[in-house]
PLY file of the C-alpha trace (Angstrom):
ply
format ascii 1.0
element vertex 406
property float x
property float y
property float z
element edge 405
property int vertex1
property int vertex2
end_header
62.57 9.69 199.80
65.03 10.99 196.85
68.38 13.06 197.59
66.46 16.19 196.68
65.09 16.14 200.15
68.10 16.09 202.59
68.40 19.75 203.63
68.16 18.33 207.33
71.27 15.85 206.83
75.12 17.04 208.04
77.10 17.81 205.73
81.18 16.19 205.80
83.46 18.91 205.28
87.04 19.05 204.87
88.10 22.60 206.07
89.50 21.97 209.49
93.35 21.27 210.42
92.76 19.77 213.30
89.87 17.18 211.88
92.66 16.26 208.65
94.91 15.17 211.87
92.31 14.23 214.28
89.07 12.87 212.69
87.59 10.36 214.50
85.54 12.89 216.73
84.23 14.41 214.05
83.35 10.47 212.79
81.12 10.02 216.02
79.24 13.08 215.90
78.43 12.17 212.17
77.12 8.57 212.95
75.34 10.07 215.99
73.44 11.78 213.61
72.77 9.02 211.67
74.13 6.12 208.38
74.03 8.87 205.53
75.02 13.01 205.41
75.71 15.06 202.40
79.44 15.59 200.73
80.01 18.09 197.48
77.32 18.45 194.95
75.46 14.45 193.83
77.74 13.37 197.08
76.74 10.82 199.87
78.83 9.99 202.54
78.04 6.46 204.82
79.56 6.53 208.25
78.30 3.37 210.03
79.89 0.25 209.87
76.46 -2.15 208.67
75.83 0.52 205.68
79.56 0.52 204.58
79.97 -2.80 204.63
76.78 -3.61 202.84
77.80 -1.04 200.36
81.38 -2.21 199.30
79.64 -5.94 198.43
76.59 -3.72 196.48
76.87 -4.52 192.64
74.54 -1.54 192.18
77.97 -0.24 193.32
80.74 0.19 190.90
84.64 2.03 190.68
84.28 2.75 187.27
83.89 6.45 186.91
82.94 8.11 183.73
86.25 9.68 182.16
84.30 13.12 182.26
84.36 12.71 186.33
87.96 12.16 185.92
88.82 14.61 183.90
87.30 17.29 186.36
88.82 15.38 189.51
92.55 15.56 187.61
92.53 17.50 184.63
92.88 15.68 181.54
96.01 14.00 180.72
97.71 10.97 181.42
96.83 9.96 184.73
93.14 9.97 183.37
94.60 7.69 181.21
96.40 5.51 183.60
93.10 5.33 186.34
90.98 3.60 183.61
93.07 0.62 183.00
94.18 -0.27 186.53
92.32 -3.19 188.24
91.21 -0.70 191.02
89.01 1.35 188.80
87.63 -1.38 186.88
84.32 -2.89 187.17
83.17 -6.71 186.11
83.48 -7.91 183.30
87.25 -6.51 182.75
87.79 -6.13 186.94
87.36 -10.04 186.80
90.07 -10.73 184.06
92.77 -8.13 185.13
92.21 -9.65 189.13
92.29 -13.04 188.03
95.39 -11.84 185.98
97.20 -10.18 188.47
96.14 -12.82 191.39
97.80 -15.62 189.23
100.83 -13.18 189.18
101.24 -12.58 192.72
100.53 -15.53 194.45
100.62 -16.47 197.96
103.56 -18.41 197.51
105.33 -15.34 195.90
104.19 -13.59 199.18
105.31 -16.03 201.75
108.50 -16.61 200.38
109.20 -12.71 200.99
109.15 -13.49 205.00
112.68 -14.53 205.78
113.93 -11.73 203.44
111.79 -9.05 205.29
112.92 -9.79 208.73
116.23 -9.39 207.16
115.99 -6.10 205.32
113.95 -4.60 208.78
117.13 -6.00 210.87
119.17 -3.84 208.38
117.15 -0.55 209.13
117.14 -1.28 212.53
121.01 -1.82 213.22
122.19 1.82 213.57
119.10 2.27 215.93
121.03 -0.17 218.78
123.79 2.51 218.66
121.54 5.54 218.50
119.50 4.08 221.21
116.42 5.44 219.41
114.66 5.64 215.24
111.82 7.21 213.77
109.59 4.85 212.85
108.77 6.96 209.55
111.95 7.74 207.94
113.52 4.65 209.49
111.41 1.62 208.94
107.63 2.73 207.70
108.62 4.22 204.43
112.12 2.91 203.64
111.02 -0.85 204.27
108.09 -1.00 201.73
109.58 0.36 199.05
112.54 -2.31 199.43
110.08 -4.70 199.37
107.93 -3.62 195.77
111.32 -2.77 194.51
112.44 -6.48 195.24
109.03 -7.96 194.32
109.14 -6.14 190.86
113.29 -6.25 190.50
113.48 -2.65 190.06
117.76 -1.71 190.72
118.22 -0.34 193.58
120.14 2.54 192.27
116.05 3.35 190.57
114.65 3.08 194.72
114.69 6.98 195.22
113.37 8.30 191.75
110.59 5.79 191.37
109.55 6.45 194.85
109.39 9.82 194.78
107.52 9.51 191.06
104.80 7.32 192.67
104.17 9.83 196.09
102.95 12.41 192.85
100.85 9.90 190.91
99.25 9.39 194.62
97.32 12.66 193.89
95.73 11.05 191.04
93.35 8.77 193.30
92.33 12.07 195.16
88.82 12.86 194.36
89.81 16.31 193.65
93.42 17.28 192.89
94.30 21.36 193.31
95.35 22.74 189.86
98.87 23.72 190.59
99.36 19.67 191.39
98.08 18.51 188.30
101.07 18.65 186.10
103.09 16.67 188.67
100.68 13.80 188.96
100.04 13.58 185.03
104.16 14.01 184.83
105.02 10.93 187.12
102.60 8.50 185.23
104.58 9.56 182.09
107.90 9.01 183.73
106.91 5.65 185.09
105.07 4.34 182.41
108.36 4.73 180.20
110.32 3.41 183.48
108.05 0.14 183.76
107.26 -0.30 180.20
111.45 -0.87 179.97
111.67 -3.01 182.17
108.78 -5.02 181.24
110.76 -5.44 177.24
113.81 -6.48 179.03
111.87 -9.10 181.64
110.40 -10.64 177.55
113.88 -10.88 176.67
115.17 -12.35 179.63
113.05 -13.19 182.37
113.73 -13.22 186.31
111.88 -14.35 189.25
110.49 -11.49 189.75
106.77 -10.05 189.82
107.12 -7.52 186.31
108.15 -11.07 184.74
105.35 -12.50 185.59
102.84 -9.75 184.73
104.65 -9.90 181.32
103.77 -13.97 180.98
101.03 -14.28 183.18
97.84 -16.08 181.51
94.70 -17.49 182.04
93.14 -19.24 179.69
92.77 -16.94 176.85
93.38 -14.16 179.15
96.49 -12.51 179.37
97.71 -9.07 179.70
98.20 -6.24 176.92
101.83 -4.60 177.24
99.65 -1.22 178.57
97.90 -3.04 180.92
100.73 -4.59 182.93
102.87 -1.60 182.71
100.01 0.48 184.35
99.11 -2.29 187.05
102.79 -2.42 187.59
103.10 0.70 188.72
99.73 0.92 190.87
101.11 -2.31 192.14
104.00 -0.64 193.21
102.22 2.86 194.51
99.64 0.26 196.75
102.14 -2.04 198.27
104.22 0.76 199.79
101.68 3.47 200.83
98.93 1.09 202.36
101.94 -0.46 204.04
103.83 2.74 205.48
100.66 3.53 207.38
100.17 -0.10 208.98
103.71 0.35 210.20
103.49 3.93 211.50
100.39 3.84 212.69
100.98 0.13 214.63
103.84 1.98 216.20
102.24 4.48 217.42
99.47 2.36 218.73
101.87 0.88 220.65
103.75 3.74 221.62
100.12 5.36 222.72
99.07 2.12 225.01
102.17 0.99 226.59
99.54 -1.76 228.42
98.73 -3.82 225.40
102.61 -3.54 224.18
103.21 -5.11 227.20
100.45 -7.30 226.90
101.56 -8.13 223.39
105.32 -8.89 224.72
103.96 -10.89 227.26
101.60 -13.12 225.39
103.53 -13.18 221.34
100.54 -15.40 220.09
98.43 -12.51 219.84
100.59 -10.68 217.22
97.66 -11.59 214.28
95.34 -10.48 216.15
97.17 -7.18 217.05
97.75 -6.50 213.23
93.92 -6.62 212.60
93.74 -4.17 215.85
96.21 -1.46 214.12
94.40 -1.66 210.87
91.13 -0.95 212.88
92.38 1.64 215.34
93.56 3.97 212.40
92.77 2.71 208.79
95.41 2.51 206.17
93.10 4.60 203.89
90.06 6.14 205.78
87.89 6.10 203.02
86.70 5.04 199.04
84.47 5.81 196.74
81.55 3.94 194.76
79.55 5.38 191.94
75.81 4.37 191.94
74.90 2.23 189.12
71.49 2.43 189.41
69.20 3.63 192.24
70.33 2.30 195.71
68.31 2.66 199.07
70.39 3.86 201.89
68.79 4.58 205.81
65.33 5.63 203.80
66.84 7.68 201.63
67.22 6.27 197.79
70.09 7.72 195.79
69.95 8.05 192.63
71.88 6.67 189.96
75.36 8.52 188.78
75.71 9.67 192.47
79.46 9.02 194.30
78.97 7.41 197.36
81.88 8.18 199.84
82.45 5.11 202.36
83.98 6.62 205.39
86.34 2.96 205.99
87.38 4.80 209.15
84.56 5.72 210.42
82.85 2.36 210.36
85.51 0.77 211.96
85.16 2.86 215.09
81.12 2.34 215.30
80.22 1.77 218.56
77.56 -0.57 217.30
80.32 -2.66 215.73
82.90 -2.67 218.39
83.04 -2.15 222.44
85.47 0.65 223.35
86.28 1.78 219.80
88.58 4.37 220.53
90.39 1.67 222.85
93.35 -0.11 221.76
92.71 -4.02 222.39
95.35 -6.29 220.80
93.82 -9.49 221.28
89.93 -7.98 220.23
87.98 -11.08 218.81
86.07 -10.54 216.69
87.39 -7.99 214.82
85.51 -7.13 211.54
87.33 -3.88 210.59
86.61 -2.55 206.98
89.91 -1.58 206.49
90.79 -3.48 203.23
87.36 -2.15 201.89
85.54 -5.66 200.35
83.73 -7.38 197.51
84.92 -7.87 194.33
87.41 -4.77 195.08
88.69 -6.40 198.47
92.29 -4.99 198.66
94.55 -7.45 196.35
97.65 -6.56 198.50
95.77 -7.09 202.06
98.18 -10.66 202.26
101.70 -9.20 201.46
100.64 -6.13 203.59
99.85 -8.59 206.71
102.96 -10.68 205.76
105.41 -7.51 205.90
103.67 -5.93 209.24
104.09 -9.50 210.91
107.76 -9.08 210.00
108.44 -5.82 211.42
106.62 -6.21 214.71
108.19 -9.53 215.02
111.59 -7.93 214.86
110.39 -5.47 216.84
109.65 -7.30 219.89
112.16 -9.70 219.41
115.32 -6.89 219.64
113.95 -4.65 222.20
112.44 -4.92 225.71
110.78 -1.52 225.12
109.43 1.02 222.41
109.05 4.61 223.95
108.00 7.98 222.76
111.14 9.91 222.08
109.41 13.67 221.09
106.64 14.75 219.74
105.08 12.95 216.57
105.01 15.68 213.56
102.40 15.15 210.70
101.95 16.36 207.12
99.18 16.50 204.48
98.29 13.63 203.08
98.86 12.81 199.02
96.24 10.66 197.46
96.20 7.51 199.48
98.82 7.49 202.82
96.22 7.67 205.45
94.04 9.45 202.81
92.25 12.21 202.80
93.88 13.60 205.77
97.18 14.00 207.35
99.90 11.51 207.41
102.60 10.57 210.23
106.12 13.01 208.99
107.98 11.49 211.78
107.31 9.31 215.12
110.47 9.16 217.30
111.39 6.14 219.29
113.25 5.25 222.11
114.03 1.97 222.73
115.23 0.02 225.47
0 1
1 2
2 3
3 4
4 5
5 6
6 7
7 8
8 9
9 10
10 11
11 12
12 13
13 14
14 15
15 16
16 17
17 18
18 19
19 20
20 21
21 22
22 23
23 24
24 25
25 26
26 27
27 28
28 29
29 30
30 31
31 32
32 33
33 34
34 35
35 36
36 37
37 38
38 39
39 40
40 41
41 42
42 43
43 44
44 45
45 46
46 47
47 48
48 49
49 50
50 51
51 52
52 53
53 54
54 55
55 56
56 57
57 58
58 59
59 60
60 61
61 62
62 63
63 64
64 65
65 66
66 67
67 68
68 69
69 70
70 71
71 72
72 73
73 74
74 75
75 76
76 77
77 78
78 79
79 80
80 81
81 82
82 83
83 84
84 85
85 86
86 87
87 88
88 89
89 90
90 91
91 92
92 93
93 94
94 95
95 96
96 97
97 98
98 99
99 100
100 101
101 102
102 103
103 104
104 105
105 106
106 107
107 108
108 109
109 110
110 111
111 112
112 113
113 114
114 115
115 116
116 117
117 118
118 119
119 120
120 121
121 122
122 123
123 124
124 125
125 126
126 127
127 128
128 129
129 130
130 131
131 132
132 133
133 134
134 135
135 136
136 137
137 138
138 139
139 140
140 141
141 142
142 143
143 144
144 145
145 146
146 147
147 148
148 149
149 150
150 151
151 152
152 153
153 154
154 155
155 156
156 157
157 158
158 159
159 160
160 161
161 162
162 163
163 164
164 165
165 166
166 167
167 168
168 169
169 170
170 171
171 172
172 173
173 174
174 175
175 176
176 177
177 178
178 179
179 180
180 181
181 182
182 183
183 184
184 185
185 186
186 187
187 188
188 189
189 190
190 191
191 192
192 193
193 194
194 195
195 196
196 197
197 198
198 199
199 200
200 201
201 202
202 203
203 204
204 205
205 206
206 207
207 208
208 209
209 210
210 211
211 212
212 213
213 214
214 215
215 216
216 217
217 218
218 219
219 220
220 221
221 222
222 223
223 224
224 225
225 226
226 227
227 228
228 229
229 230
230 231
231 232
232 233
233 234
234 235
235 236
236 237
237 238
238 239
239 240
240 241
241 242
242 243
243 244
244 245
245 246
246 247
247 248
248 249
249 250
250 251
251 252
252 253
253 254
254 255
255 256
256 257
257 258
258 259
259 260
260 261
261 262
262 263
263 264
264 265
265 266
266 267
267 268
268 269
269 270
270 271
271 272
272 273
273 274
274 275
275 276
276 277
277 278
278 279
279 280
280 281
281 282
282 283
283 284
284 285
285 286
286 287
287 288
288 289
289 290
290 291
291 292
292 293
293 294
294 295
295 296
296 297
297 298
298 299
299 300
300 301
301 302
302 303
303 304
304 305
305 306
306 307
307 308
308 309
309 310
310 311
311 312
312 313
313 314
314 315
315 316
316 317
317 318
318 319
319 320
320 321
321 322
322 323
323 324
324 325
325 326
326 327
327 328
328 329
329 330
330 331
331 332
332 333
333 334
334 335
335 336
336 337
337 338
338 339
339 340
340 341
341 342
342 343
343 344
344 345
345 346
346 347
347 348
348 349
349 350
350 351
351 352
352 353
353 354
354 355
355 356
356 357
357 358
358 359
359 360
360 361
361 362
362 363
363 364
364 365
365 366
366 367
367 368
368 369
369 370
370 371
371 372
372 373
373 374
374 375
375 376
376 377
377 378
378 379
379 380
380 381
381 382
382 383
383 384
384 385
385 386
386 387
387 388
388 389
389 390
390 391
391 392
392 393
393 394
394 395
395 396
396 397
397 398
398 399
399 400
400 401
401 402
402 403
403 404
404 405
């Protein structure tokens, strides 16, 4: 069969309020009705976890999108720009040398010696909490604690923390597929700001380097590989944007998870061993980023169907890690679940570079966690907000997630 004949598959919408906050019902009715359903116009959308998973290791697959799709998804301008030099968007031969490039830049040593640091900064945004007796785990910890964390990876001051935050949150709505036209000029705005922000520091890091990550994009090489001045000021800065907005959700949404099943917290108190495997259990129960996109290369078979080549192929991450042919009780919470073969850091070639530092930092705030309170309680209701371009993306993000703790 071709996609011309699919007038009998669903079609994935996004024109609900309460799916943006609440999708995963929505999720099961799709992959009752099968692997495959229609998106916008040359759109497919995979829903089961075999298919996605398949798909994200498919070199028929690639992330390279033509700049004309780009330029209709954000408006031309800089941030077009900007998404066809970062290692993200790239497909082999240059995805190879700008991962190898930026994998011999951060290392795992560079990660792991991050771990006694962490505990201490989440100790720091947990100390008024004792007297309050409560924190949101949003404003408090979820977003302040990754963005100390880039900031101290890449040595950005921290009188620069707010403003280069708050620059990245807009370039966010660059990675949207489709970005409203009054939001435009902010994303393509940011990338300007922070491409003069990074490219500074970069000249001064030549001059006189630090231990510090921007140093080492600015020296890193590999044989005759090494990175143009564009090129590491642009993975800089989607460096920076990944590490804090794949990390905010792992901590909010771990919180809640917790907060939600006040069994496994205690089951997770009880038996500390099983924090790994909890971590891998947060990023299941609600993905980081529920989903990605692929553009077809060249004719790929999916559930019967071929599509054609020059088609975008959404992978609904979330989705797949909640099929019930995957996982018992997907809707469950189990923190010790072995196996657990979640989809949440995609895979392939475009496996998620920061999956380590993001399991590092998660371990550190869960550890601290535990260790300074005998209890983590709802405190009010949680309180949401539309999502930018990758915080729990497409759909709504946590705003807040009070805490009481004992």
């Amino acid at each position: 069969m071709t996609d011309a004949m699919d007038t009998r598959l669903p079609r994935f919408v996004l024109d609900d309020p309460e799916f943006l906050r609440d999708p995963y019902p929505v999720y099961r009715e799709l992959r009752e009705r099968g692997p495959l359903c229609r998106g916008g116009p040359a759109q497919w959308v995979v829903t089961r976890h075999a298919e996605v998973s398949a798909l994200l290791r498919d070199r028929r697959l690639g992330r390279e999108f033509p700049e004309e799709f780009q330029n209709i998804s954000v408006g031309p301008g800089p941030a077009v720009d900007f998404l066809r030099r970062i290692v993200i968007d790239r497909d082999p031969q240059e995805h190879t040398r700008l991962r190898r490039l930026l994998t011999r830049a951060l290392t795992p040593a560079t990660v792991r010696a991050l771990a006694a640091p962490m505990a201490a900064m989440v100790d720091g945004l947990l100390d008024d909490a004792v007297e309050r007796g409560s924190f949101d785990a949003v404003t408090d910890l979820a977003q302040p604690l990754p963005v100390l964390v880039m900031s101290t990876l890449l040595g950005i001051p921290p009188q620069d923390h707010a403003d280069v935050m708050e620059r990245s949150i807009d370039v966010s709505k660059a990675f949207a597929v489709f970005i409203p036209e009054q939001e435009r000029a902010a994303a393509h705005e940011a990338v300007v700001w922070l491409r003069g922000y990074f490219r500074t520091l970069l000249r001064r890091r030549r001059s006189a380097p630090g231990n510090d990550l921007l140093t080492a994009l600015a020296t890193v090489r590999d044989g005759d590989w090494s990175l143009s001045e564009e090129e590491a000021v642009d993975n800089a800065l989607f460096l920076y944007y990944a590490g804090f907005e794949t990390t905010t959700n792992l901590i909010a949404t771990g919180c809640a998870a917790l907060l939600h099943h006040p069994g496994e917290q205690r089951r997770l108190r009880a038996d500390r061993t099983l924090l790994p495997t909890a971590l891998e259990e947060f990023l299941r129960w609600d993905a980081p980023i529920h989903t990605t996109t692929r553009l077809t290369l060249e004719p790929v078979e999916v559930a019967g169907r071929t599509l054609r080549r020059g088609r975008v192929v959404v992978l609904l991450l979330a989705s797949a890690n909640h099929d019930e042919r995957q996982f018992a009780d997907p809707g469950g919470l189990d923190v010790g679940r072995r196996p657990n073969a979640h989809l949440s850091f995609g895979g392939g070639v475009h496996h998620c570079l920061g999956a380590m530092l993001a399991r590092v930092e998660a371990t550190a705030v869960f550890d601290r966690l535990l260790d300074r309170f005998t209890a983590l309680e709802p405190a009010g209701e949680e309180d949401w907000q539309p999502s930018g371009g990758g915080f729990r993306f497409p759909y709504c993000a946590y705003r807040s997630i009070p805490v009481r703790i004992r």
